[in-house]
C-alpha positions in Angstrom: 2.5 -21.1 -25.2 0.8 -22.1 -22.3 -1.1 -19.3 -20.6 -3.1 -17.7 -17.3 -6.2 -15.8 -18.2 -7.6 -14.2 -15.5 -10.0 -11.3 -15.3 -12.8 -8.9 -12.6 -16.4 -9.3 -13.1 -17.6 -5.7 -12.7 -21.0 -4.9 -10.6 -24.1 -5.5 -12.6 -22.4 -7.1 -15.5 -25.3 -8.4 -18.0 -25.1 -11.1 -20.2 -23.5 -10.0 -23.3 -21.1 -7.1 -21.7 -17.4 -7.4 -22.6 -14.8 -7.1 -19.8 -10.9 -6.8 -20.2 -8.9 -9.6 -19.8 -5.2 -10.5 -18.4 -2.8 -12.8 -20.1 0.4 -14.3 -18.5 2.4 -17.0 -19.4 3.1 -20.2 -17.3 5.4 -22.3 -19.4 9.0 -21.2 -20.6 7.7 -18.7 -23.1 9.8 -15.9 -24.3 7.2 -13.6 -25.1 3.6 -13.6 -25.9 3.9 -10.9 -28.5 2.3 -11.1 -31.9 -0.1 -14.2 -30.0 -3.2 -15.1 -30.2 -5.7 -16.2 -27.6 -7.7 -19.2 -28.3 -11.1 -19.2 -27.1 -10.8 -19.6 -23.1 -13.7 -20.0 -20.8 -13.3 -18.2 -17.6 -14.2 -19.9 -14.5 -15.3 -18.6 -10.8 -14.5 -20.0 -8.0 -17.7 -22.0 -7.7 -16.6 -23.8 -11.0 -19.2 -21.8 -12.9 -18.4 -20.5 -16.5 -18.8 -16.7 -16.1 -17.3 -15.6 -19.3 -15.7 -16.4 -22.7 -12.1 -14.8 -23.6 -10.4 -14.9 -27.2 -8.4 -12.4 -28.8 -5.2 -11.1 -29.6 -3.1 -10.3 -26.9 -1.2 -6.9 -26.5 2.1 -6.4 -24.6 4.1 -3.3 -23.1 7.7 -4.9 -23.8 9.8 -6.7 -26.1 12.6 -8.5 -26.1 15.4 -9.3 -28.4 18.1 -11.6 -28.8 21.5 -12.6 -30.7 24.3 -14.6 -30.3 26.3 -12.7 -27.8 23.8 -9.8 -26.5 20.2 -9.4 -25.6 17.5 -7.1 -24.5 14.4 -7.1 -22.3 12.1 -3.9 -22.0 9.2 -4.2 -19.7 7.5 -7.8 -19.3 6.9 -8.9 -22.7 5.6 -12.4 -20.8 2.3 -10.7 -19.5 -0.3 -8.7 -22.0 -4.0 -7.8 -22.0 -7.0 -8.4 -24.4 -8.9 -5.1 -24.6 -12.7 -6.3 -24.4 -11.6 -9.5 -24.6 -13.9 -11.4 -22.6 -17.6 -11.6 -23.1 -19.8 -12.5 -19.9 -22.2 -15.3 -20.3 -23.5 -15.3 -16.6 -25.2 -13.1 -14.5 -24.7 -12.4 -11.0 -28.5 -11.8 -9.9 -29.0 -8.9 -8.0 -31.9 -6.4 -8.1 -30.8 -3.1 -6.8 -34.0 -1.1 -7.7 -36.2 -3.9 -5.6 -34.7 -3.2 -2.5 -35.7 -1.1 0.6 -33.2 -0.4 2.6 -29.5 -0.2 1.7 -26.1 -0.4 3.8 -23.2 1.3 2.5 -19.7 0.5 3.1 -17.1 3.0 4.1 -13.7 2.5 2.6 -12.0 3.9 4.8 -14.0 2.8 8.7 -14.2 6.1 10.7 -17.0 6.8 13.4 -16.7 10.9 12.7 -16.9 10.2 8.4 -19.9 7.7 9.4 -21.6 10.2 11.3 -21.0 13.0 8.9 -22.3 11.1 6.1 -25.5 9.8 7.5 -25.7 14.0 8.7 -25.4 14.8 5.0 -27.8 12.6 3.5 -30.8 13.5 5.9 -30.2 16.8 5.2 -30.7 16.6 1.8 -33.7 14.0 2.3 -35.3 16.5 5.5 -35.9 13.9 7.6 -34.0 10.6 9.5 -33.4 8.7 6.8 -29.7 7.5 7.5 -28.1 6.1 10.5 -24.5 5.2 11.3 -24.4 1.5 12.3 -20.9 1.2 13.1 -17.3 2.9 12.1 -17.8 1.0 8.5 -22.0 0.9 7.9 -24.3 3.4 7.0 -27.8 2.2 6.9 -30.6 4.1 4.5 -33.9 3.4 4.3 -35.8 4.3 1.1 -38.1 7.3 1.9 -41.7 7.4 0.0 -40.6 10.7 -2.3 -38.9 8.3 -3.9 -41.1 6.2 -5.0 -39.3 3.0 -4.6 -36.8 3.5 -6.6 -33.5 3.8 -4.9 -31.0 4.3 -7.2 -32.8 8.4 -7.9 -31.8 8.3 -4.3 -28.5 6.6 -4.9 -28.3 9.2 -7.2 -28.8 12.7 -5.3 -26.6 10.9 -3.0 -23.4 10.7 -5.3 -23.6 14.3 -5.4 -22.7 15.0 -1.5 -19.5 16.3 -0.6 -18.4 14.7 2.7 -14.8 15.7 4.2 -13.7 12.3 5.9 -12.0 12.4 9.1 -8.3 11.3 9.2 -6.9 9.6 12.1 -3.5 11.0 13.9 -1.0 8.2 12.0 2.7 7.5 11.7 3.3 4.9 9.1 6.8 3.7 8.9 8.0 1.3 6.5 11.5 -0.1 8.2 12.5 -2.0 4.8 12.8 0.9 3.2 12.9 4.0 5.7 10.1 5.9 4.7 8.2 7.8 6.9 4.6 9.4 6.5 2.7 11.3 9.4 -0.8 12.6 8.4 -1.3 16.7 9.1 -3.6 16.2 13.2 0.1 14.5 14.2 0.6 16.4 17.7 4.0 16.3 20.1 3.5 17.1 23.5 6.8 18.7 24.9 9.5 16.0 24.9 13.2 16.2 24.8 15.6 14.6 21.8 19.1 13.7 21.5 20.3 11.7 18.9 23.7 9.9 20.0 26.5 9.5 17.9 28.7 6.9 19.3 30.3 5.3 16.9 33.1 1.6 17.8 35.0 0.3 15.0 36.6 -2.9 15.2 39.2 -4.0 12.5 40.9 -7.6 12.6 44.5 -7.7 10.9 46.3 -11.0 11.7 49.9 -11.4 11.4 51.7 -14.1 10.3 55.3 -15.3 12.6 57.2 -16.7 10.3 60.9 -18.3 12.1 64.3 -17.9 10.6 65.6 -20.1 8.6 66.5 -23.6 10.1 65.5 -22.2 13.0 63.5 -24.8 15.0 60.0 -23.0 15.5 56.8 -22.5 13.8 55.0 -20.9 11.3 51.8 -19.1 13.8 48.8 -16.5 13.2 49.5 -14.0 15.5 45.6 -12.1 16.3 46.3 -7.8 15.6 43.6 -6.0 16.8 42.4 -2.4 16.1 39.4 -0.5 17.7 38.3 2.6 17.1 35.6 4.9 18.7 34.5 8.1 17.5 31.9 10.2 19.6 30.7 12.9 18.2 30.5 16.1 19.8 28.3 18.2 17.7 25.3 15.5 19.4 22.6 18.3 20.3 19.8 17.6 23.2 17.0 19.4 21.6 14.0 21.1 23.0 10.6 19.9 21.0 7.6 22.3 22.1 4.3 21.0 23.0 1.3 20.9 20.2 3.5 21.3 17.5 2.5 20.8 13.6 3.6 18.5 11.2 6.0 21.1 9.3 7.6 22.2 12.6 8.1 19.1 13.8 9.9 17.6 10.5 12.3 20.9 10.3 13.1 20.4 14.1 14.2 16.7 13.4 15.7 17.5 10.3 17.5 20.2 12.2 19.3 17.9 14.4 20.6 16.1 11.2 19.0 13.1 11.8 17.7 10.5 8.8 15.0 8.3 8.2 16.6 5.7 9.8 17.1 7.5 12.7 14.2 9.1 12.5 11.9 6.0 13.1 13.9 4.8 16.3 13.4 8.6 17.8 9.0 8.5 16.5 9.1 4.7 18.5 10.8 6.2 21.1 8.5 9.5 21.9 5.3 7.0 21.4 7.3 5.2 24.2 7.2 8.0 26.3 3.9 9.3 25.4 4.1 12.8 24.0 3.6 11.2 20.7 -0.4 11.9 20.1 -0.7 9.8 17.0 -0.8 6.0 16.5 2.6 4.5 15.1 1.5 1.5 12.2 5.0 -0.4 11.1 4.6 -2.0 8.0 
């Protein structure tokens, strides 16, 4: 079978480490169960051999088939070698040479920034850590350390920092969900959810004429319409500054659904009492 092997070089990977590789099958292979992987040199994207992969493969599904039935469970097209691959180049990088280090926030938050360089120069006593941008945090290597920065790296890894979270309504139209994070705030702001429902249904006759009569056969247009307004619709009071819970239950309430739901969230950010930014997906 002709296969894709791909694979992640981990951080600091040394010469001689073994990494787990994928397998996935490119031609019209059934399955890649019971297979074997023939030795496979893995290739960056500077056309550098990185690492060596060989093994035999292992797959989470099966599949069977007869003459008039068959069964697939899972993908039994795509497996993994466990410690498959073993790394013949290095990426050169010597973390306990260098001076000053950045780190990268996950997440990019001014408030989490702050609090983290705040936490580290506690622990150090003295400015060691500054907050470059939403995303940086620059350290420089104090001299109780004696040049080595991963101790410091390592007292680090112990701080407990509570990372801010943004006022955000994602909505995900595709498939109606809604999530709203807990600092979500309404400002008073009236909702009514209309109900007003037209149906339109076609039913053409057909004229048929008597019998040696002298007329046509025609498609005589029969049309029916329908409109149903509801009169249970409620104009409902939302109060201002209120949570999360309180505002779900009041929506809820009104018997409105997600689909609903995300036209009335657009709409309030439309008239700003929605105190959150709205991310659509």
């Amino acid at each position: 079978a002709a296969v894709m092997v791909t694979a992640n070089l981990p951080p600091f990977s040394t010469q001689g480490t073994r990494i787990d590789v994928s397998v996935s099958a490119l031609g019209n292979a059934a399955s890649l169960q019971g297979g074997t992987l023939l030795v496979t040199p893995l290739v960056g994207a500077d056309g550098e051999v990185y690492a060596i992969a060989q093994g035999s493969v292992a797959i989470g599904g099966f599949s069977a088939q007869a003459d008039a039935a068959s069964v697939v469970r899972g993908v039994p097209t795509a497996g993994r070698i466990a410690n498959g691959g073993l790394v013949e180049r290095e990426v050169e990088f010597k973390l306990a040479s260098l001076t000053t280090l950045r780190l990268a926030l996950r997440n990019p938050d001014l408030t989490t920034s702050r609090r983290i360089a705040l936490s580290i120069n506690e622990l150090i006593g003295m400015p060691t850590a500054e907050p470059l941008d939403p995303g940086t945090v620059r350290i420089d290597l104090p001299r109780e350390y004696d040049g080595n920065i991963v101790d410091l790296l390592t007292d680090i890894e112990q701080l407990i920092v509570e990372p801010d979270l943004a006022a955000r309504v994602v909505i995900d139209e595709n498939s109606g969900i809604i999530v709203m994070g807990q600092d979500v705030k309404v400002s008073m702001v009236a909702v009514a959810q209309g109900n007003l429902t037209v149906t339109i249904a076609e039913t053409p006759e057909v004229s048929q004429p008597l019998p040696f009569a002298n007329g046509q056969t025609a498609i005589v247009p029969r049309s029916e319409l329908f409109v149903n307004d509801d009169p249970d619709a409620k104009l409902a009071i939302v109060p201002e500054a209120v949570t999360l819970k309180q505002l779900v239950d009041g929506l809820n309430a009104l018997g409105i659904g997600p689909r609903d739901m995300i036209s009335i969230l657009q709409a309030i950010k439309a008239s700003g009492a929605l105190q959150a930014d709205i991310e659509v997906l």
